[in-house]
MARVO-725674 format. One record per atom (N, C-alpha, C, CB): residue in three letters; x, y, z. Coordinates in steps of 0.05 Angstrom, whole numbers, padded with zeros to 5 digits, always signed. Glycine has a CB too. Layout:
<rs>
alaXYZ...
</rs>
This chain:
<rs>
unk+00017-00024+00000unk+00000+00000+00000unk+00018+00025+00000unk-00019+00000+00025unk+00009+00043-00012unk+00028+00070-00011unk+00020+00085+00010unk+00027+00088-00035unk+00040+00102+00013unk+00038+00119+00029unk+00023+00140+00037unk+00052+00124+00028unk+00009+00141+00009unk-00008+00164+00008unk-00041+00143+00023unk-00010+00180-00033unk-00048+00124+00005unk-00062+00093+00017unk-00061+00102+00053unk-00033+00054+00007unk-00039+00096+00063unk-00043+00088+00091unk-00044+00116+00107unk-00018+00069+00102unk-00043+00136+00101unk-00050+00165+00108unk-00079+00165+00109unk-00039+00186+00087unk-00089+00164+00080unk-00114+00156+00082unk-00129+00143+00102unk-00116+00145+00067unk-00126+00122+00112unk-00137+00100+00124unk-00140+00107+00151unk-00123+00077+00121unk-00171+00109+00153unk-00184+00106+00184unk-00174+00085+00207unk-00213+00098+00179unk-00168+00095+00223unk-00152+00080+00251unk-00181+00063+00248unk-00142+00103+00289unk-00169+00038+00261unk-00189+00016+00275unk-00206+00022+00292unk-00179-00002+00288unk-00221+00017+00299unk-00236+00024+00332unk-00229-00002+00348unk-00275+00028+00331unk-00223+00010+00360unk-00219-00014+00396unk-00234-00028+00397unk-00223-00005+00427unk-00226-00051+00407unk-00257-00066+00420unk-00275-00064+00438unk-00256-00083+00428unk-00291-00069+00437unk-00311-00052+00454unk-00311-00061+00484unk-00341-00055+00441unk-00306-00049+00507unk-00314-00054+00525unk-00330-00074+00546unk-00318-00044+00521unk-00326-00097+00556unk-00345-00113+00569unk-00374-00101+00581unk-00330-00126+00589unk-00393-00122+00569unk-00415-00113+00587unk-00425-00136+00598unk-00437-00096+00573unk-00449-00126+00610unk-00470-00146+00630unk-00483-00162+00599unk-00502-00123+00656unk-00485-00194+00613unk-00500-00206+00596unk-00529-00203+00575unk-00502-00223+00609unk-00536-00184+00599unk-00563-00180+00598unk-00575-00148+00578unk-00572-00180+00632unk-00543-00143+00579unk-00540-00126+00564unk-00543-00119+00524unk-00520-00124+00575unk-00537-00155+00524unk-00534-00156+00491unk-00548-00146+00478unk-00535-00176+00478unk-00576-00132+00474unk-00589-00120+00458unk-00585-00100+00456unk-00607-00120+00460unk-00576-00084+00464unk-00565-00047+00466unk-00538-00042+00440unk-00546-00039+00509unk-00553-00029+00431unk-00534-00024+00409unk-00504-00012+00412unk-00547-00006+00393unk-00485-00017+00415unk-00471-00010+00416unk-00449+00002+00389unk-00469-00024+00431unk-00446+00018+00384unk-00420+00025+00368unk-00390+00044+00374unk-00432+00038+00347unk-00381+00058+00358unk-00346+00069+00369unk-00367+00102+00353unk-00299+00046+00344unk-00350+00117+00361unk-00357+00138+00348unk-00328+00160+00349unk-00385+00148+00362unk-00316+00164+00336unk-00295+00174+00336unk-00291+00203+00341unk-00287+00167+00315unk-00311+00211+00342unk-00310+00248+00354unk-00306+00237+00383unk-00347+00275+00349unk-00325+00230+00395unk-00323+00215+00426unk-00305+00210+00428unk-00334+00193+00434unk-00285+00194+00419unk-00266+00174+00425unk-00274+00152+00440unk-00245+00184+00438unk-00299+00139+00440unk-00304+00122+00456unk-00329+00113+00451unk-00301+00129+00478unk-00344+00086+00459unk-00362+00059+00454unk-00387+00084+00462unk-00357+00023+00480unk-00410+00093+00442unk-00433+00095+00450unk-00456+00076+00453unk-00438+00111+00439unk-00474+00070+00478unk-00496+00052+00488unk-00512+00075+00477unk-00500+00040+00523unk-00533+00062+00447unk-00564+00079+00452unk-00577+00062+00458unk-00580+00093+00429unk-00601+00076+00471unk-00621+00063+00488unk-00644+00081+00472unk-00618+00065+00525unk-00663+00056+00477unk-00700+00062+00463unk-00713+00060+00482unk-00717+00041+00440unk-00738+00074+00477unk-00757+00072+00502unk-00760+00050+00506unk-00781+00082+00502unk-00760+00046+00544unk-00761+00017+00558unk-00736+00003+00560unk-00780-00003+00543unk-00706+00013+00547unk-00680+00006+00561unk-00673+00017+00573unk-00661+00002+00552unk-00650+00014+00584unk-00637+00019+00606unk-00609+00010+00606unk-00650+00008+00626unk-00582+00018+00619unk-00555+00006+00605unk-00541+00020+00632unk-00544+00018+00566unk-00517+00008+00644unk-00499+00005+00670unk-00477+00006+00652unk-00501-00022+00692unk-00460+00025+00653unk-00429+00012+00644unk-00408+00008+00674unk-00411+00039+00620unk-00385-00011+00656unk-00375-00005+00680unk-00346+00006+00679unk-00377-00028+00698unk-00348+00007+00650unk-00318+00030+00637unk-00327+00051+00622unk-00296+00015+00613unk-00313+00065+00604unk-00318+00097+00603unk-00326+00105+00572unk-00288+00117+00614unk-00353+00086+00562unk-00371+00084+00544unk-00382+00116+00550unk-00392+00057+00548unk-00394+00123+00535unk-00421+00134+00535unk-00449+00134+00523unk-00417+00150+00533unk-00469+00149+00538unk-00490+00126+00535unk-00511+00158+00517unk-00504+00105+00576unk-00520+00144+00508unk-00540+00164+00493unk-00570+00162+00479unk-00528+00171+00474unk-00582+00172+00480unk-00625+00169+00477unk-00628+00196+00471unk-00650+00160+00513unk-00655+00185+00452unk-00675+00214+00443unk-00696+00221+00462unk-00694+00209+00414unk-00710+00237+00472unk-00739+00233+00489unk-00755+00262+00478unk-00734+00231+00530unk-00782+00250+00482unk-00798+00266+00480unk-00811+00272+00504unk-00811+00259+00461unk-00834+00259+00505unk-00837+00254+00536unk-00834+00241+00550unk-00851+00254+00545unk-00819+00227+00540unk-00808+00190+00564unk-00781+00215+00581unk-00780+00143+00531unk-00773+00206+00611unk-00754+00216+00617unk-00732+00199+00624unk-00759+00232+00633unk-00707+00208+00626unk-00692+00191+00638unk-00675+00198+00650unk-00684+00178+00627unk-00666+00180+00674unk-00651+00189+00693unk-00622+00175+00691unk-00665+00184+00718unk-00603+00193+00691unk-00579+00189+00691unk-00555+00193+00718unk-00574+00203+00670unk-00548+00167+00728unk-00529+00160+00748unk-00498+00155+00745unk-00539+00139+00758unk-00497+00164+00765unk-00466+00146+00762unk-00456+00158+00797unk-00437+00163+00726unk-00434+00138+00801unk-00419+00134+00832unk-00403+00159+00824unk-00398+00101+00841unk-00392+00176+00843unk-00381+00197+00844unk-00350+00185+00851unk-00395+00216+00863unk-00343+00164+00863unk-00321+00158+00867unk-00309+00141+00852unk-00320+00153+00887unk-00320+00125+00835unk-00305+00104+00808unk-00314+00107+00781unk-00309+00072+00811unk-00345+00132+00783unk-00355+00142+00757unk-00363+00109+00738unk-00326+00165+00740unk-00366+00095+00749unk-00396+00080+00740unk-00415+00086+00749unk-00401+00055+00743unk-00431+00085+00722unk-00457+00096+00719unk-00473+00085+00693unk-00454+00127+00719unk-00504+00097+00693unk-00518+00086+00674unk-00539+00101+00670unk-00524+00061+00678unk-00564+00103+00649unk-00581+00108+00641unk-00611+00094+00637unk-00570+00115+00628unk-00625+00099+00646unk-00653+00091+00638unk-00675+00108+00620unk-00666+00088+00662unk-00693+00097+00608unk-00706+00115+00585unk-00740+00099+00596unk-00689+00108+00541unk-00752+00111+00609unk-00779+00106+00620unk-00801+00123+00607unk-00779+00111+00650unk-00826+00113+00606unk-00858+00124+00602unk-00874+00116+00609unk-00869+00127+00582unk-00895+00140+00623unk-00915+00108+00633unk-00939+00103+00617unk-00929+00108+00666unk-00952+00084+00628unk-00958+00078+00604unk-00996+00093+00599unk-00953+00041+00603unk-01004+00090+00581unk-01035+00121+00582unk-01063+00089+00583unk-01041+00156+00527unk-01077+00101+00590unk-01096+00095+00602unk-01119+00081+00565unk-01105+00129+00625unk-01116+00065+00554unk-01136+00056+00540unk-01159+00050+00533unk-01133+00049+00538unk-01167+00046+00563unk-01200+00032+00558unk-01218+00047+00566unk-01207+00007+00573unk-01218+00075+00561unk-01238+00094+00566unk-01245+00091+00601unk-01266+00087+00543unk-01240+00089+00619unk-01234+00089+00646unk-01252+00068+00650unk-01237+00116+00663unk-01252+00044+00645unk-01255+00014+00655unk-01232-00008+00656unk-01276+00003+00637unk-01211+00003+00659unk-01183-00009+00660unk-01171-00005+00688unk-01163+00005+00638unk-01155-00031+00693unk-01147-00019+00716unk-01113-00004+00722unk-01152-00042+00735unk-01105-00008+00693unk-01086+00014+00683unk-01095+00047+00686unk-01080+00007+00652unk-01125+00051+00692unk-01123+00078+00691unk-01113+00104+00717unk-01150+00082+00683unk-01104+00087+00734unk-01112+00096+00757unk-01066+00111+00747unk-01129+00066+00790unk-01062+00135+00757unk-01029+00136+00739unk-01011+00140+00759unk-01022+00162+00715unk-01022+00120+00793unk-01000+00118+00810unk-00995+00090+00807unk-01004+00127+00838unk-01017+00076+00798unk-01001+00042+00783unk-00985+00043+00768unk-01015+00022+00767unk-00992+00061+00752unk-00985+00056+00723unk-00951+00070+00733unk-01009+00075+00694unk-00950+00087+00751unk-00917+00097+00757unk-00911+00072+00768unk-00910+00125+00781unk-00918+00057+00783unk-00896+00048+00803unk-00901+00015+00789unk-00904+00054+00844unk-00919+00011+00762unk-00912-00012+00753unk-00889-00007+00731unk-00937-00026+00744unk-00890+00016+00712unk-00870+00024+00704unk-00844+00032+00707unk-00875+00031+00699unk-00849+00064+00718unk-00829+00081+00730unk-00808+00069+00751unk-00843+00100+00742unk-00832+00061+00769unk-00809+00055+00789unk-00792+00021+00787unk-00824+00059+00821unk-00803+00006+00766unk-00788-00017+00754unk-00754-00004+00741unk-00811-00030+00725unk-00763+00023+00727unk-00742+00024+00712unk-00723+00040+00726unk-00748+00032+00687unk-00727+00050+00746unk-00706+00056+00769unk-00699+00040+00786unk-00712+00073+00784unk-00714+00017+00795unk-00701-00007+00802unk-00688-00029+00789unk-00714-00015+00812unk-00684-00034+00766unk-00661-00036+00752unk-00644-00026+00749unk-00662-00038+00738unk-00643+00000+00750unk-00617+00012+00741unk-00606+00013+00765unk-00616+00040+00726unk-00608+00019+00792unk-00607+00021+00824unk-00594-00015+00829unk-00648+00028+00842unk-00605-00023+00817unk-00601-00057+00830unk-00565-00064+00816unk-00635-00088+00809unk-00568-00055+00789unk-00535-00056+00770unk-00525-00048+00778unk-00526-00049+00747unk-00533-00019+00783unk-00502-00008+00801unk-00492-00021+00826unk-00505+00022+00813unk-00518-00028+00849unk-00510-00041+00872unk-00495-00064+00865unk-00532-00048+00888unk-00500-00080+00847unk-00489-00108+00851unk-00459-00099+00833unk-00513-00137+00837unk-00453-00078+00822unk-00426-00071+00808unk-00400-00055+00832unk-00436-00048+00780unk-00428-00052+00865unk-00401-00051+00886unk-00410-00026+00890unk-00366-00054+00876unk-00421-00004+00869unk-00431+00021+00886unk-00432+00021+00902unk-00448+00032+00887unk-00429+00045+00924unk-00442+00051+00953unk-00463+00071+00943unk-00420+00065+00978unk-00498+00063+00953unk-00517+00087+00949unk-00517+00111+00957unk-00535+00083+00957unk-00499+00112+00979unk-00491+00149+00983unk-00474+00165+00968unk-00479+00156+01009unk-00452+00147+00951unk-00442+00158+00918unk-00457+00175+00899unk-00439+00135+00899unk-00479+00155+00901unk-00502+00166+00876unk-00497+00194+00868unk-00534+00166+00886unk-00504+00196+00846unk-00504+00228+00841unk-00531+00225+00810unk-00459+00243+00828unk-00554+00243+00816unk-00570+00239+00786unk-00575+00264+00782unk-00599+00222+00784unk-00578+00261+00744unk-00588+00275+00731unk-00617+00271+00716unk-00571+00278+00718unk-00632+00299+00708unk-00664+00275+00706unk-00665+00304+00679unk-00701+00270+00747unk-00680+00287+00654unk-00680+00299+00624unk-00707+00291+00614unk-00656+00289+00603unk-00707+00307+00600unk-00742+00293+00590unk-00766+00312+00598unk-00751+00258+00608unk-00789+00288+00589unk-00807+00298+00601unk-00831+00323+00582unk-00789+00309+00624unk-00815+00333+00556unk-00830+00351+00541unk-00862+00345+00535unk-00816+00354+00515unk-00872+00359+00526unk-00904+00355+00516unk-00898+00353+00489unk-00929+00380+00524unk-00900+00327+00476unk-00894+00331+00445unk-00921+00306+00448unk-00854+00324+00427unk-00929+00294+00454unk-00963+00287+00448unk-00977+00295+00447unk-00976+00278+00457unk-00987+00314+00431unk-01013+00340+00441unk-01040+00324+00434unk-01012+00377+00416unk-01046+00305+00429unk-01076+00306+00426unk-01078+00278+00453unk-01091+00298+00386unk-01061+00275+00463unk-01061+00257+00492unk-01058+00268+00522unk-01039+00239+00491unk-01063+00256+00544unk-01056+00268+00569unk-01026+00276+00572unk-01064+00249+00591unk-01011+00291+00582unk-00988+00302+00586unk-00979+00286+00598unk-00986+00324+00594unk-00962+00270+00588unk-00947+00242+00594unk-00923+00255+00613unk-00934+00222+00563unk-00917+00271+00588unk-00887+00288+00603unk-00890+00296+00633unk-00880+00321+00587unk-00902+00315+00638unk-00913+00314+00667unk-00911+00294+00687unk-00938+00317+00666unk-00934+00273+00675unk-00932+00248+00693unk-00905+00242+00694unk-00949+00223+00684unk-00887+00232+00676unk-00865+00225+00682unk-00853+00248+00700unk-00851+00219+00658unk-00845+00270+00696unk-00829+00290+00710unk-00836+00276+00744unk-00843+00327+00703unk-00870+00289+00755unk-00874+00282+00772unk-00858+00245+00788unk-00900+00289+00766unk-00864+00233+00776unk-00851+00212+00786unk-00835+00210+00802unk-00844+00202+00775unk-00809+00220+00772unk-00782+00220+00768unk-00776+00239+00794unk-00771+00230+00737unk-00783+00258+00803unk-00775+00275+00821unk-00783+00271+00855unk-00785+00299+00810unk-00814+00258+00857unk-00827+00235+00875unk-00805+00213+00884unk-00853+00220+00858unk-00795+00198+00871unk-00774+00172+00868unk-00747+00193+00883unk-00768+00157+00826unk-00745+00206+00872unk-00712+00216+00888unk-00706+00234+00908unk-00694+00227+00870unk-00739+00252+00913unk-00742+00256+00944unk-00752+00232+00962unk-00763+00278+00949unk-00758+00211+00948unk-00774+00190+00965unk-00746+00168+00983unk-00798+00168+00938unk-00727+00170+00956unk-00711+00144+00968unk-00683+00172+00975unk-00702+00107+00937unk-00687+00186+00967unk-00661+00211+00987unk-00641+00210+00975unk-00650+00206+01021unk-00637+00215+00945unk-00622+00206+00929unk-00610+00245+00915unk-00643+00179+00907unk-00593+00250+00912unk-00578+00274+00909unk-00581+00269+00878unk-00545+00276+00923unk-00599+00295+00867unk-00603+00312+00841unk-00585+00329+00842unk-00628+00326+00835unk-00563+00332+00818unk-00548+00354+00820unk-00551+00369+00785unk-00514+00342+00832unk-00572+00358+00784unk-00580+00382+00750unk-00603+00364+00734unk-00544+00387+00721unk-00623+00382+00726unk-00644+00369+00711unk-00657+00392+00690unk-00668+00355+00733unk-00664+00379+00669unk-00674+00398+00640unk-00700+00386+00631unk-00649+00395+00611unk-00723+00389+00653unk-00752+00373+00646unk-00774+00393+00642unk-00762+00353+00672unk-00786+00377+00622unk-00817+00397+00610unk-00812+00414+00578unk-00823+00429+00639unk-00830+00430+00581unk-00827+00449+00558unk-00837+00435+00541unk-00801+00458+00549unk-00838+00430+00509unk-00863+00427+00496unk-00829+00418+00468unk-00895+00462+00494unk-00813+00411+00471unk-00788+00401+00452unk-00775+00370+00453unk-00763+00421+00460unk-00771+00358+00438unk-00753+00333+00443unk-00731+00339+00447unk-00751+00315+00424unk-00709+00320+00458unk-00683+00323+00467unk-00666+00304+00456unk-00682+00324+00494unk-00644+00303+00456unk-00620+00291+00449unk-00600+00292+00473unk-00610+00304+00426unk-00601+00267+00483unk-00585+00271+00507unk-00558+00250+00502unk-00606+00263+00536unk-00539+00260+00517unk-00521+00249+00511unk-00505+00249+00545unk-00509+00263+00484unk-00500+00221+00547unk-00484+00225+00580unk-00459+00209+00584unk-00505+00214+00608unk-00441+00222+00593unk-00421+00204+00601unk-00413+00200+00628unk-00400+00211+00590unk-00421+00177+00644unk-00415+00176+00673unk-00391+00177+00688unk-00423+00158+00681unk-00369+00166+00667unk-00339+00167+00688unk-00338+00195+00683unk-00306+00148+00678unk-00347+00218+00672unk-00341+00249+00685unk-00366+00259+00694unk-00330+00272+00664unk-00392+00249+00690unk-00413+00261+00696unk-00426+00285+00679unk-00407+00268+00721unk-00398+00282+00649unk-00420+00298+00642unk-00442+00288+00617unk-00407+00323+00633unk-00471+00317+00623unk-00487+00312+00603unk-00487+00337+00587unk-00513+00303+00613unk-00491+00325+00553unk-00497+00345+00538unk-00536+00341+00536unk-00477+00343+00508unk-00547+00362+00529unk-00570+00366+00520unk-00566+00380+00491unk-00585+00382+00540unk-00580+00370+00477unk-00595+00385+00443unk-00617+00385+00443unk-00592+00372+00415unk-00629+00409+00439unk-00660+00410+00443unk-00669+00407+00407unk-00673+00445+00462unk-00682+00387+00400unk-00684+00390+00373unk-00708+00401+00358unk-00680+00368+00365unk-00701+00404+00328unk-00716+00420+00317unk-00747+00412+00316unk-00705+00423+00293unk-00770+00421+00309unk-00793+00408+00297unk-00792+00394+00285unk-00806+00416+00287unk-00772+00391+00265unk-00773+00374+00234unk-00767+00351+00244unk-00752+00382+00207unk-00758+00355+00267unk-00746+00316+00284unk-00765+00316+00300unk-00712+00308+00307unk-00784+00325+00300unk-00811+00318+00329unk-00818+00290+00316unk-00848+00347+00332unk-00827+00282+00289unk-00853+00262+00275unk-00836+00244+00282unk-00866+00263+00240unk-00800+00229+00284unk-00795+00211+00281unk-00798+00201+00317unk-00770+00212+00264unk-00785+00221+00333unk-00787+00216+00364unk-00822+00208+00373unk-00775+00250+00381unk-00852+00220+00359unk-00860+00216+00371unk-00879+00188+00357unk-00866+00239+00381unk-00869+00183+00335unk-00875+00153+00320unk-00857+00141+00340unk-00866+00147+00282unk-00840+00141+00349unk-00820+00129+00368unk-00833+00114+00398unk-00800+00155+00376unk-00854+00132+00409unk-00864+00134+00430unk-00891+00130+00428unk-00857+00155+00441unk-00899+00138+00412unk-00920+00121+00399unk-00920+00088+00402unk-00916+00126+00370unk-00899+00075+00394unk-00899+00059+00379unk-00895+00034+00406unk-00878+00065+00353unk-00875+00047+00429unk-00871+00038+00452unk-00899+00033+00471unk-00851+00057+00463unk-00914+00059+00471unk-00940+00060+00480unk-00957+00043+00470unk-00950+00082+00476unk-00950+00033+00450unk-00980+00011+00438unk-00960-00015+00449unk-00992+00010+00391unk-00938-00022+00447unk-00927-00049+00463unk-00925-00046+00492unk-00896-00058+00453unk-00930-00033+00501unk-00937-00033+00542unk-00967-00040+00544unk-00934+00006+00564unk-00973-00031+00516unk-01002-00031+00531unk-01017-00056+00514unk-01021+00004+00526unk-01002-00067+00502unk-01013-00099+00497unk-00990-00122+00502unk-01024-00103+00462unk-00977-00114+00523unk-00965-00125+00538unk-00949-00117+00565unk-00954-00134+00524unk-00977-00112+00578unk-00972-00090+00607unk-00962-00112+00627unk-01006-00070+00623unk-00952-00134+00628unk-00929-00147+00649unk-00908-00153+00632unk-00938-00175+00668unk-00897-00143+00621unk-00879-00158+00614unk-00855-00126+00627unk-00882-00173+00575unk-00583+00466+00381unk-00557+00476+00385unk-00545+00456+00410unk-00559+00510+00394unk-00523+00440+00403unk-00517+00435+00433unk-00506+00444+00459unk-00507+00423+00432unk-00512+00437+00465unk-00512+00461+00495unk-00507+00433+00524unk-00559+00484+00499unk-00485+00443+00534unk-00474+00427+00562unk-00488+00441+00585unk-00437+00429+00568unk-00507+00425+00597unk-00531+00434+00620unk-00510+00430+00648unk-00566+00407+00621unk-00496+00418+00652unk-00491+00408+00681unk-00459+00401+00683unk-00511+00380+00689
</rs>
């Protein structure tokens, strides 16, 4: 190959990082502005690293809360919604403190349970909480409900918020990295609202026919 050939030529990407077994569905790729393994997550995942990946999700009104230990910077992300009420109020999904704590608070106890069993100490904790916009307009304000929760859950269990970007009527682009703690926010345009909320949409009709189963640095 010449010289000019291997000038050319894109460095390799590393291998990627070990994860939890349970982890295999989460997309993982390298992204080279980063320098490092991005985890995206869709509504209803959730992802723990325990090396210095970063982890990244769209939301509209789903929110998510982002952790990590302050002293070894593992950490992780969850992407939650709960789920809306279908059967014209003869369901017993309608009532939306079930519907939090069969959802919501599932998907904070997963992410709470990975870290514990990866050696955290819970007084480490450090969260961030994103999300939450009104981009459903002809439905109940999901965003809300989630906010409320999300903020219920971490005065409830005494858990240290040290920055949150919830509500408003925009989708987001979040992007987090836990071994420094930081998060970027992108608030995105309209022209990206139809794909985020076919997105959430689309999550909302699988909970609910199968209910057990510019960038800008905020913080």
């Amino acid at each position: 190959m010449s010289s000019r050939g291997m000038a050319g030529a894109r460095p390799r990407a590393p291998s990627p990082p070990s994860a939890l077994a349970h982890f295999a569905h989460i997309r993982r790729y390298w992204d080279a502005r980063q320098n490092a393994y991005i985890a995206k997550l869709l509504p209803g995942d959730y992802y723990v690293t325990l090396g210095s990946e970063v982890i990244c999700t769209t939301l509209g009104s789903c929110v998510s809360a982002c952790v990590r230990d302050r002293a070894t910077g593992i950490g992780g992300m969850n992407h939650f919604m709960l789920p809306l009420d279908r059967s014209r109020g003869d369901s017993a999904w309608s009532d939306s403190v079930s519907a939090a704590t069969r959802y919501g608070a599932n998907a904070m106890e997963h992410l709470i349970t990975d870290m514990l069993k990866a050696g955290v100490r819970r007084e480490n904790f450090e969260f961030k909480l994103v999300g939450g916009g009104r981009v459903l307009e002809a439905m109940t304000d999901v965003g809300a409900a989630n906010i409320e929760f999300a903020r219920t859950y971490m005065r409830t269990e005494g858990f240290t918020v040290t920055g949150e970007d919830l509500g408003d009527c925009y989708p987001r682009q979040v992007i987090y990295t836990p071994s420094t703690g930081r998060l970027r926010v992108k608030r995105l345009r309209s022209t990206q609202l139809g794909t985020v909320v076919d997105s959430e949409r689309s999550y909302l009709d699988k909970v609910s026919a199968q209910p057990l189963a510019g960038d800008v640095e905020l913080f």
